[in-house]
PDB file of N, H, CA, C and O in Angstrom:
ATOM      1  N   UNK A   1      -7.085  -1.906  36.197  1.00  0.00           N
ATOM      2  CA  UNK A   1      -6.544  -3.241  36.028  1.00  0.00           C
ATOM      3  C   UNK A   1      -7.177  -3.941  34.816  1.00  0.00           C
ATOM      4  O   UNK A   1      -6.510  -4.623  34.038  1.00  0.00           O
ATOM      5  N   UNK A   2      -8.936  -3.671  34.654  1.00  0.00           N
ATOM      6  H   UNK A   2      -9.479  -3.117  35.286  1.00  0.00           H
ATOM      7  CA  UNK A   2      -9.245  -4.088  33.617  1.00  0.00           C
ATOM      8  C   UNK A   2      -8.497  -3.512  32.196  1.00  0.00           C
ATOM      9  O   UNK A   2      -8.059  -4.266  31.327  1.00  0.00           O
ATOM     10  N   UNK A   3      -8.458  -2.494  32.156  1.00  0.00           N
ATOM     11  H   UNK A   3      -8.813  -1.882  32.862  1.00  0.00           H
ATOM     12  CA  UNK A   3      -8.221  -1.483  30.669  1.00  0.00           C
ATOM     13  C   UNK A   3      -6.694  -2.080  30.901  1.00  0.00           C
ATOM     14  O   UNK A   3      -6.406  -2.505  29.782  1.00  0.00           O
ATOM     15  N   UNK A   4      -5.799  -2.282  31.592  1.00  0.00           N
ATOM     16  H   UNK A   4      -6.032  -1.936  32.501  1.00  0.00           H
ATOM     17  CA  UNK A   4      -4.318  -3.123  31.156  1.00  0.00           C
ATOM     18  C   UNK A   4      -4.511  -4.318  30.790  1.00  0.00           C
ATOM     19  O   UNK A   4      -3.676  -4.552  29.916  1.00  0.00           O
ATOM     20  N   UNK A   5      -5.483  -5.677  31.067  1.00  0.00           N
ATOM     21  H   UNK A   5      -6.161  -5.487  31.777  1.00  0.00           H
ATOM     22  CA  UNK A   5      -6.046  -6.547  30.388  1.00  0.00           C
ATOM     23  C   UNK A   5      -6.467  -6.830  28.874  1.00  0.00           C
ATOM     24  O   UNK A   5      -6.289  -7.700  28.022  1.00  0.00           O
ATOM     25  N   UNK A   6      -7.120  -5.615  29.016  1.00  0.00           N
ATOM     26  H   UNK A   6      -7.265  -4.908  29.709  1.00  0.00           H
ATOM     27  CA  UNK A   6      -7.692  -5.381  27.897  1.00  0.00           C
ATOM     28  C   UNK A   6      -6.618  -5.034  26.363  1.00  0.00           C
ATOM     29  O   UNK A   6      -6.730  -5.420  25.200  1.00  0.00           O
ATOM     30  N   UNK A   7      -5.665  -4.195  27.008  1.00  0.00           N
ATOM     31  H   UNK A   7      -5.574  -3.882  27.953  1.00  0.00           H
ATOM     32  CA  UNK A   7      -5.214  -3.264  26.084  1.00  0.00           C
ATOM     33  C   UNK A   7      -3.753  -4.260  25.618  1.00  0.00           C
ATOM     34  O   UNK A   7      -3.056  -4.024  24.632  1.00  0.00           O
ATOM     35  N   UNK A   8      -3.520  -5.469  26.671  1.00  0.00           N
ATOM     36  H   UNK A   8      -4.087  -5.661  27.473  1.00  0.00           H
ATOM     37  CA  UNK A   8      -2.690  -6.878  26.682  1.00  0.00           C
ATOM     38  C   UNK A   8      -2.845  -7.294  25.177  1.00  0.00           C
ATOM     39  O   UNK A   8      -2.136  -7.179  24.177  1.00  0.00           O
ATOM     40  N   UNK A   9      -4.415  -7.971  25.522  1.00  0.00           N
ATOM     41  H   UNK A   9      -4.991  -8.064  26.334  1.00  0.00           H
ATOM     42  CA  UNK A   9      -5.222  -8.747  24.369  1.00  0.00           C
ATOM     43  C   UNK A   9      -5.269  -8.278  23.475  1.00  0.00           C
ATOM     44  O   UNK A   9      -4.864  -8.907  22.497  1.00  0.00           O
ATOM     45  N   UNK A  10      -5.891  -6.639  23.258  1.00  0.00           N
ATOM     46  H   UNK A  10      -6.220  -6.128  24.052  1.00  0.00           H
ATOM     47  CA  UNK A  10      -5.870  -6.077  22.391  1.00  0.00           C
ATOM     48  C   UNK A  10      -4.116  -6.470  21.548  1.00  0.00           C
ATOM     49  O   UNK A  10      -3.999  -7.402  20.753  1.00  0.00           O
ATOM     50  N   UNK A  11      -3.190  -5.750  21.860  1.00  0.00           N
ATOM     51  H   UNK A  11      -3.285  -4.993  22.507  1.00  0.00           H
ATOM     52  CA  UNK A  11      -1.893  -6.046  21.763  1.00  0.00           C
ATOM     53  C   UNK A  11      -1.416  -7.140  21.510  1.00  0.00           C
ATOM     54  O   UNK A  11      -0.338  -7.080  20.918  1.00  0.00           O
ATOM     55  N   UNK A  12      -1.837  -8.240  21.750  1.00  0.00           N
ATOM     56  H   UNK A  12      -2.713  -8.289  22.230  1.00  0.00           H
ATOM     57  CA  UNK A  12      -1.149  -9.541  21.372  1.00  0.00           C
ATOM     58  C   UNK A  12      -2.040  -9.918  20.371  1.00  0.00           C
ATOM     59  O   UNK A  12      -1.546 -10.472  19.389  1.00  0.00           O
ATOM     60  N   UNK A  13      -3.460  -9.709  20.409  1.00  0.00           N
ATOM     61  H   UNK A  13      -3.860  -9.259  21.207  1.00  0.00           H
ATOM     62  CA  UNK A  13      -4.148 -10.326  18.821  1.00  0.00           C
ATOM     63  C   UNK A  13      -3.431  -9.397  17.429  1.00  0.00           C
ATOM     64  O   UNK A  13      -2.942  -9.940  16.438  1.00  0.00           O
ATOM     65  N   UNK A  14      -3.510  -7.995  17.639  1.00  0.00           N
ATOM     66  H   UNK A  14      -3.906  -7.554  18.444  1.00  0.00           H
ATOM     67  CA  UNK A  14      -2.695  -7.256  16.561  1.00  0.00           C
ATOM     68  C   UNK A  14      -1.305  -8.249  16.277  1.00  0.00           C
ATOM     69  O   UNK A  14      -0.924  -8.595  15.159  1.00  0.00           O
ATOM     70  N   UNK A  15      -0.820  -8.521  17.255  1.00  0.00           N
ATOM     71  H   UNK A  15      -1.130  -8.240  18.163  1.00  0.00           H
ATOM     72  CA  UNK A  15       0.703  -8.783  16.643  1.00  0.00           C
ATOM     73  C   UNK A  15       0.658 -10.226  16.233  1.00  0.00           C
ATOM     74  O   UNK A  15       1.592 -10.692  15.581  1.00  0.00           O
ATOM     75  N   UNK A  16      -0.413 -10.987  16.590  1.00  0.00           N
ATOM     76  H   UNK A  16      -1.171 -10.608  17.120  1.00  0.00           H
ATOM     77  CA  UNK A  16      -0.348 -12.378  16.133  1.00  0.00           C
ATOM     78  C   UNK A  16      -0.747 -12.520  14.815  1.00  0.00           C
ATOM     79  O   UNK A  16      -0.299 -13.384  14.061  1.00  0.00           O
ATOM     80  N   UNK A  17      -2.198 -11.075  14.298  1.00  0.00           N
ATOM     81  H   UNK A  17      -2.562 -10.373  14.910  1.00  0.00           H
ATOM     82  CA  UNK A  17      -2.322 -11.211  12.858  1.00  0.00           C
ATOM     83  C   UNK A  17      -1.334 -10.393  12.397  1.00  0.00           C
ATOM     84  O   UNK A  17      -0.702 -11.082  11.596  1.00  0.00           O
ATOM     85  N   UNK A  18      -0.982  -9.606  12.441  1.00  0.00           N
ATOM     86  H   UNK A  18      -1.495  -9.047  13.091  1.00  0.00           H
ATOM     87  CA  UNK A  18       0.204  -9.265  11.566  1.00  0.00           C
ATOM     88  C   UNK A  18       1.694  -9.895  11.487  1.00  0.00           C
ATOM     89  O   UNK A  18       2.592  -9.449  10.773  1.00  0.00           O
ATOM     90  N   UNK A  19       1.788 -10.946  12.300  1.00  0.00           N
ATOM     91  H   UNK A  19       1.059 -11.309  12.881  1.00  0.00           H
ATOM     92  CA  UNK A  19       2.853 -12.197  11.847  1.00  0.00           C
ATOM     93  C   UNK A  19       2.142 -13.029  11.402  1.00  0.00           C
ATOM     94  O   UNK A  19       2.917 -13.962  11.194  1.00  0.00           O
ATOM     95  N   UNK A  20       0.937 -13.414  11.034  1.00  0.00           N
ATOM     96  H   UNK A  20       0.307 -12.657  11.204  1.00  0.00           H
ATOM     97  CA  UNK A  20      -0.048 -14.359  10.036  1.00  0.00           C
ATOM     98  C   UNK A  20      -0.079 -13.639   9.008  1.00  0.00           C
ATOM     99  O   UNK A  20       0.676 -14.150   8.181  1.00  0.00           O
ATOM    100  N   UNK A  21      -0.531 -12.754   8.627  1.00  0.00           N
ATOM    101  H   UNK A  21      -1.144 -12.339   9.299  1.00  0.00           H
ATOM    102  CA  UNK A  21       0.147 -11.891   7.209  1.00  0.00           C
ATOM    103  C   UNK A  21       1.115 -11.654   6.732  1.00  0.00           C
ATOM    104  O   UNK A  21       1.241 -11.781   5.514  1.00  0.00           O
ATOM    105  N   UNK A  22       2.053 -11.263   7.462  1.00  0.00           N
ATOM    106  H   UNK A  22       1.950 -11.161   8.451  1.00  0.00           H
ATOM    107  CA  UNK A  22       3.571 -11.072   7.123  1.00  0.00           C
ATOM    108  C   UNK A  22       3.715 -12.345   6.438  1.00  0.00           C
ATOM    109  O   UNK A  22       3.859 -12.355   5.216  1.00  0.00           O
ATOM    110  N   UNK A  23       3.688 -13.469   7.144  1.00  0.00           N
ATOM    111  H   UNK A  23       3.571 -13.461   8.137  1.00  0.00           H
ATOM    112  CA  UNK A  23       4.254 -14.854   6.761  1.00  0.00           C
ATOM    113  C   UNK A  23       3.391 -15.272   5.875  1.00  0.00           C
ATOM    114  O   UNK A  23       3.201 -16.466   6.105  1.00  0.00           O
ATOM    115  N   UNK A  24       2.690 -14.881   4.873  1.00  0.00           N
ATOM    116  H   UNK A  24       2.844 -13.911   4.687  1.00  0.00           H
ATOM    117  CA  UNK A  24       2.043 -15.077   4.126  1.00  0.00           C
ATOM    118  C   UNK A  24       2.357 -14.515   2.776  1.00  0.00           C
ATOM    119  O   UNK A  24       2.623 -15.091   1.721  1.00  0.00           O
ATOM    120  N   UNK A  25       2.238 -12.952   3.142  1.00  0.00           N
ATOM    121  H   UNK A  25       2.023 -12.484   3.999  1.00  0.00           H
ATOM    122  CA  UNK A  25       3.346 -12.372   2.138  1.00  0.00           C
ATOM    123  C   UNK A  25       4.431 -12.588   1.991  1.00  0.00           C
ATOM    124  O   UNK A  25       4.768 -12.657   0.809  1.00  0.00           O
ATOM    125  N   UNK A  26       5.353 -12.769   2.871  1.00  0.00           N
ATOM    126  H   UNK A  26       5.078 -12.712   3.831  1.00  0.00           H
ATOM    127  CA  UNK A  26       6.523 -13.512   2.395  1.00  0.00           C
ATOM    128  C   UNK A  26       6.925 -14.723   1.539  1.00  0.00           C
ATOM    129  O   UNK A  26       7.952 -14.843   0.871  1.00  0.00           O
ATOM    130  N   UNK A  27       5.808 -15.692   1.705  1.00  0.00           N
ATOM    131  H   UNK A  27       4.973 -15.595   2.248  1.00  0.00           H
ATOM    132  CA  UNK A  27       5.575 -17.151   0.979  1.00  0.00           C
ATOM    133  C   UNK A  27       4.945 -17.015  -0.437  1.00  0.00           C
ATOM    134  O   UNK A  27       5.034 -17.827  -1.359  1.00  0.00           O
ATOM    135  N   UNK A  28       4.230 -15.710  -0.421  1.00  0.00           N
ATOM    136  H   UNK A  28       4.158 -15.051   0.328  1.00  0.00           H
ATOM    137  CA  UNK A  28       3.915 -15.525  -2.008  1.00  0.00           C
ATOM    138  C   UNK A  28       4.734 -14.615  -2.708  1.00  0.00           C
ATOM    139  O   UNK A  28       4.639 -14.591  -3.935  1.00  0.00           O
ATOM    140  N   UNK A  29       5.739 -13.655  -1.971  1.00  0.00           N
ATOM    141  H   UNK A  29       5.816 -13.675  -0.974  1.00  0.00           H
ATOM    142  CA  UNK A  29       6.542 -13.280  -2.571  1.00  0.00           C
ATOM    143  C   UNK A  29       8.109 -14.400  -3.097  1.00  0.00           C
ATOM    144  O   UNK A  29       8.843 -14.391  -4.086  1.00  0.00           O
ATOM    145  N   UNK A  30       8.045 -15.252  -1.827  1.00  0.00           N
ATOM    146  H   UNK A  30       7.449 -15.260  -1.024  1.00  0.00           H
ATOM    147  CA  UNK A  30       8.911 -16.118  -2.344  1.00  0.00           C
ATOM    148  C   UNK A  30       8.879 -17.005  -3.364  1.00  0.00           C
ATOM    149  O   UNK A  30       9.753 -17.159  -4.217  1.00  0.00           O
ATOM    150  N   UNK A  31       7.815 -17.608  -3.256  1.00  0.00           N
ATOM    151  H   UNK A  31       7.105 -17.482  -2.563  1.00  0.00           H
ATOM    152  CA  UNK A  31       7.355 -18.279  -4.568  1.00  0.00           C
ATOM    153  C   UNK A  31       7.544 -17.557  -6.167  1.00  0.00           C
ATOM    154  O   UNK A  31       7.996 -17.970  -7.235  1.00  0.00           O
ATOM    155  N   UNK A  32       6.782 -15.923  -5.574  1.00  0.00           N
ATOM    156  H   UNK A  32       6.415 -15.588  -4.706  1.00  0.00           H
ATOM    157  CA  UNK A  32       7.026 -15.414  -7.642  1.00  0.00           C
ATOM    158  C   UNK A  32       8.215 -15.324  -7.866  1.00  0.00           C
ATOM    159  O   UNK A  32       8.587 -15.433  -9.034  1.00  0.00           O
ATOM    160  N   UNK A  33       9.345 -15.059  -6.627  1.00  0.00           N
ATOM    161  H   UNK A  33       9.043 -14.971  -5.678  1.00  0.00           H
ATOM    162  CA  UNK A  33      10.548 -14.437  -7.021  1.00  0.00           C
ATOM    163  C   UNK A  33      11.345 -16.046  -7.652  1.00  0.00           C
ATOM    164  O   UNK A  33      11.918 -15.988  -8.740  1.00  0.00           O
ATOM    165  N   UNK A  34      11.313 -17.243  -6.970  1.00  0.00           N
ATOM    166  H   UNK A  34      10.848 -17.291  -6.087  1.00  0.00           H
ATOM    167  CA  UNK A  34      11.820 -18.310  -7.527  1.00  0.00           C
ATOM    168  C   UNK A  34      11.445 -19.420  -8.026  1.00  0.00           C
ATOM    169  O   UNK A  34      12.050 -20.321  -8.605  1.00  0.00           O
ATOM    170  N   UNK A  35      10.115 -19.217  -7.666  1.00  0.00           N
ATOM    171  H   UNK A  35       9.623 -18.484  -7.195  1.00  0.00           H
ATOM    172  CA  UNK A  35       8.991 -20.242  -8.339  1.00  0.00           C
ATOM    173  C   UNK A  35       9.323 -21.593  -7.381  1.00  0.00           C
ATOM    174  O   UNK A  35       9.211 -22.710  -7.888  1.00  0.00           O
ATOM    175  N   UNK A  36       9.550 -21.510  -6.608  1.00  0.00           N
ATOM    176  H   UNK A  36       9.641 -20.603  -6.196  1.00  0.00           H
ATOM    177  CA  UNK A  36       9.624 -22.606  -5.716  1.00  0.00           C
ATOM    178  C   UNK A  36       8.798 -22.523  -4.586  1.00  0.00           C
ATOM    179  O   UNK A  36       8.242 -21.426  -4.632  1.00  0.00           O
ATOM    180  N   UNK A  37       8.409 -23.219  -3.485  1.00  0.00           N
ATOM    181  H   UNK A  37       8.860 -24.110  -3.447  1.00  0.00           H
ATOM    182  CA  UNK A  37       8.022 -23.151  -2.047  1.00  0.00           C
ATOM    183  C   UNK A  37       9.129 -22.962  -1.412  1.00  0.00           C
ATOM    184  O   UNK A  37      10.185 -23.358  -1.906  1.00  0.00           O
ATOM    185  N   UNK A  38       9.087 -22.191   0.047  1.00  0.00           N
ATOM    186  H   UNK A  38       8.230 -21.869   0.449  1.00  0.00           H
ATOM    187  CA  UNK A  38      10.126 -21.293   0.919  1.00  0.00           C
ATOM    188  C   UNK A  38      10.443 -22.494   1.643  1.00  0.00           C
ATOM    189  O   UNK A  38       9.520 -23.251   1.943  1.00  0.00           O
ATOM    190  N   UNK A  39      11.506 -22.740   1.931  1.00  0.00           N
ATOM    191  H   UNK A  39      12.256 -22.125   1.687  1.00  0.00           H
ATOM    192  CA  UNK A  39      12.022 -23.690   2.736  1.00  0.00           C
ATOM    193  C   UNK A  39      11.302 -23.269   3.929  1.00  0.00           C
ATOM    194  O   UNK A  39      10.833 -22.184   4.273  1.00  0.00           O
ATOM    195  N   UNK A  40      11.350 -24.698   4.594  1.00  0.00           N
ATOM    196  H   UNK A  40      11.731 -25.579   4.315  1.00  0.00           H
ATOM    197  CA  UNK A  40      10.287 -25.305   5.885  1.00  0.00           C
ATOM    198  C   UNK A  40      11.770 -26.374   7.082  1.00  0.00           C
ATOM    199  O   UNK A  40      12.815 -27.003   6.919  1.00  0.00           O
ATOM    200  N   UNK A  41      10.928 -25.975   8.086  1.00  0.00           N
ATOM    201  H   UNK A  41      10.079 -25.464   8.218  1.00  0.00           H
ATOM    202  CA  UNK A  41      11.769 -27.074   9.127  1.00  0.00           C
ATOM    203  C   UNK A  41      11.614 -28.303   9.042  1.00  0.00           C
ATOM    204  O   UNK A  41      10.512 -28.825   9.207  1.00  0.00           O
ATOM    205  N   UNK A  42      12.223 -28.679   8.889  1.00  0.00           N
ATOM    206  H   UNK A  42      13.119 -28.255   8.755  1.00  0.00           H
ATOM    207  CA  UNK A  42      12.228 -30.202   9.085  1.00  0.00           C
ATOM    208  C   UNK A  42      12.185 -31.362  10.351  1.00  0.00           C
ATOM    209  O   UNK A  42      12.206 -32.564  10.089  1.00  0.00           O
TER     210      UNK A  42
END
């Protein structure tokens, strides 16, 4: 029960930094490609 806990957390911190990177690279790729900032919600 512990090691499925574990392996949860494990699993959800990976995927939370790699959508904090992703969305990062995306915002600096958007920027060189149009030289603008990526549209945002309003």
């Amino acid at each position: 029960m512990l090691r499925k806990a574990m392996w949860t957390g494990l699993y959800a911190g990976f995927g939370a930094a790699s959508t904090m990177i992703a969305r990062r690279l995306a915002t600096k790729v958007w920027h060189v490609a149009t030289g603008e900032d990526p549209p945002t919600k309003k």
